[in-house]
C-alpha positions as CSV (number, residue, x, y, z in Angstrom):
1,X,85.2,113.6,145.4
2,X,88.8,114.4,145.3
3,X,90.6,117.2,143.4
4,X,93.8,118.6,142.7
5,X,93.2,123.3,143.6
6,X,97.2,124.1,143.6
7,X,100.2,122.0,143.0
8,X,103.3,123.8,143.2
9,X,106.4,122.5,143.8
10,X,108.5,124.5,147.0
11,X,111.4,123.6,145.0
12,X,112.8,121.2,143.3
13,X,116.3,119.4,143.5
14,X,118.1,117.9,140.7
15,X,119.6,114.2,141.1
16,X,121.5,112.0,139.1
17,X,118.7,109.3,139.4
18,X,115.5,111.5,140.4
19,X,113.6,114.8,140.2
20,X,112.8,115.9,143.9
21,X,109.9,117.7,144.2
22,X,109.3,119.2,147.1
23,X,106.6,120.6,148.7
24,X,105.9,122.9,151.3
25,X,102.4,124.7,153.1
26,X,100.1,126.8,150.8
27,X,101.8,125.4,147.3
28,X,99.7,122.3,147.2
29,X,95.7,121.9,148.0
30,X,93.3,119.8,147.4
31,X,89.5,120.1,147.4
32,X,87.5,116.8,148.7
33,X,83.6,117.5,149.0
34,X,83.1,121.0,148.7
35,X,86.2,121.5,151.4
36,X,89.5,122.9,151.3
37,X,92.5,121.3,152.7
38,X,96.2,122.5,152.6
39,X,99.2,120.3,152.6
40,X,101.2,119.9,155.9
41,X,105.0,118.6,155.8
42,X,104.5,115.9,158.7
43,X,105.1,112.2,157.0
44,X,106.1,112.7,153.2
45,X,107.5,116.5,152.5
46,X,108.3,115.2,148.5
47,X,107.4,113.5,145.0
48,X,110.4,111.4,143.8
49,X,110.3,111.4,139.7
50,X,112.8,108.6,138.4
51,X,114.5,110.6,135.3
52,X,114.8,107.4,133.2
53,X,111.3,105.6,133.9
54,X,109.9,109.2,133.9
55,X,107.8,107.2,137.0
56,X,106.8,108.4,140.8
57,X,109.0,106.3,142.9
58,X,107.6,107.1,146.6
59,X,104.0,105.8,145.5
60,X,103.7,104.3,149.3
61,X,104.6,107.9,150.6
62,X,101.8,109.7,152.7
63,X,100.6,113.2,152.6
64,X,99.1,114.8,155.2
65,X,96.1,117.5,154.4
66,X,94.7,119.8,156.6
67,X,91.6,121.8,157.3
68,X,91.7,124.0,160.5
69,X,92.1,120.9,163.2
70,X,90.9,118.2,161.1
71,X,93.7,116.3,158.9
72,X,93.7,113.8,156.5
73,X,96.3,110.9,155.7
74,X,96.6,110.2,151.5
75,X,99.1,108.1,149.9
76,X,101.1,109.2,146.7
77,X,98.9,105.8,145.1
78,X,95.5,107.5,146.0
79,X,96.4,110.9,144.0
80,X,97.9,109.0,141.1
81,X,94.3,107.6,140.7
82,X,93.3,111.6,139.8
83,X,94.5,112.6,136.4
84,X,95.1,116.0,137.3
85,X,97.5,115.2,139.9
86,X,99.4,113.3,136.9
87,X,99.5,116.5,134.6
88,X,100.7,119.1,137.3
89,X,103.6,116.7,138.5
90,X,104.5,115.5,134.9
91,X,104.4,119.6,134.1
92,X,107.1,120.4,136.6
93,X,109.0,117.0,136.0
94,X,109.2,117.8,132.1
95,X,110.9,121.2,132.5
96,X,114.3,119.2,134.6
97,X,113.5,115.7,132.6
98,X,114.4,117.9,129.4
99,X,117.2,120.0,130.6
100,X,120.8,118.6,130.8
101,X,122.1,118.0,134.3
102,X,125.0,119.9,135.2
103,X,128.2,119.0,134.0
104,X,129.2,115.3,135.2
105,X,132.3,114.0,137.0
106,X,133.5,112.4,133.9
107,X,133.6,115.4,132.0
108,X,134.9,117.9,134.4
109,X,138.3,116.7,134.4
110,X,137.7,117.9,130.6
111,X,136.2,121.3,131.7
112,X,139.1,121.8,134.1
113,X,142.1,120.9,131.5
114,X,140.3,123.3,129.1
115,X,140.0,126.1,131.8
116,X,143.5,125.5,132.4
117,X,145.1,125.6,129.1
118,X,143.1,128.7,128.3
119,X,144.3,130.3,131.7
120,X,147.8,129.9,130.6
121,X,146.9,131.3,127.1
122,X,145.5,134.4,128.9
123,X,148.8,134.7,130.8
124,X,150.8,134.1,128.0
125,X,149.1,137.4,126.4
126,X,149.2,139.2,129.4
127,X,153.4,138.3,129.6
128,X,153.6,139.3,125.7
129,X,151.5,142.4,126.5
130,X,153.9,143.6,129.4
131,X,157.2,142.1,127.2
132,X,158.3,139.7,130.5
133,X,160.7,137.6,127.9
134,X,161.4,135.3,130.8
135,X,157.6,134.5,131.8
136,X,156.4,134.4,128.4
137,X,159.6,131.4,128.0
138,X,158.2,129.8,131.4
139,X,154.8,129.5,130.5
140,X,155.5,128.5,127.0
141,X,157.4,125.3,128.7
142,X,154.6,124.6,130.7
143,X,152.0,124.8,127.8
144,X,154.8,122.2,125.8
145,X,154.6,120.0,128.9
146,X,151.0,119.9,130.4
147,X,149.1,120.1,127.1
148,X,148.5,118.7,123.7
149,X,149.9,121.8,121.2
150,X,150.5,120.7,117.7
151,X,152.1,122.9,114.9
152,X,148.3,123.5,113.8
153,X,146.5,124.8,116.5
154,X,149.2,127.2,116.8
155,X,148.8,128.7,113.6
């Protein structure tokens, strides 16, 4: 009989397409009649969760197990046959399948305009603050040039 003891993930690593979970010595044991056996990183070091399909993609993956000098060889398929297996890996998937990934390509050049606009701002005080007439006119033609300031958002 096969059972899940300890599945811990090492660490995990955030993808566009996938959740790596990786896995490393003493975080992931199983028990299989009565015996305990550890997991070694010698073929398959990881658990590939597909972020859309919520699915493990590396089924065909082997895991190697080990119990002093004897080891054992079990595919990704074989565990996915234990229910347990499913809950602890769907338990550390959910907690990166809910959380946004970090900010995208697309949106950065957004984060980056914002960032600078509100730099200027900052400098802008900081010129006002110290009363350099000629850098507060010098950033205020930037500001005019590089970014979108309407009569409102000045108000």
């Amino acid at each position: 009989m096969l059972s899940i003891k300890t599945l811990k993930p090492f660490y995990v690593k955030q993808e566009t397409r996938n959740i790596r979970i990786m896995l490393a010595y003493q975080y992931f044991t199983i028990h299989i009649d009565g015996d305990v056996y550890q997991f070694v990183p010698v073929e398959g070091r990881e658990i590939v969760v597909n972020r859309k399909t919520k699915r493990i993609e590396n089924e065909k993956d082997i895991l190697v197990f080990q119990k002093g000098k004897h080891m054992i060889q079990i595919s990704i398929a074989e565990l996915l046959d234990i229910p347990e297996f499913l809950t602890h890996v769907h338990s550390i998937a959910h907690r990166y399948l809910t959380k946004q990934l970090p900010v995208t390509l697309e949106k950065s050049g957004d984060v980056i305009y914002e960032l600078e606009r509100q730099n200027a701002m900052r400098l802008i005080d900081q010129a006002i603050d110290h009363n350099d007439k000629e850098a507060f006119l010098e950033l205020c033609d930037y500001m005019n040039e590089n970014f979108k300031i309407s009569h409102e958002t000045q108000k």
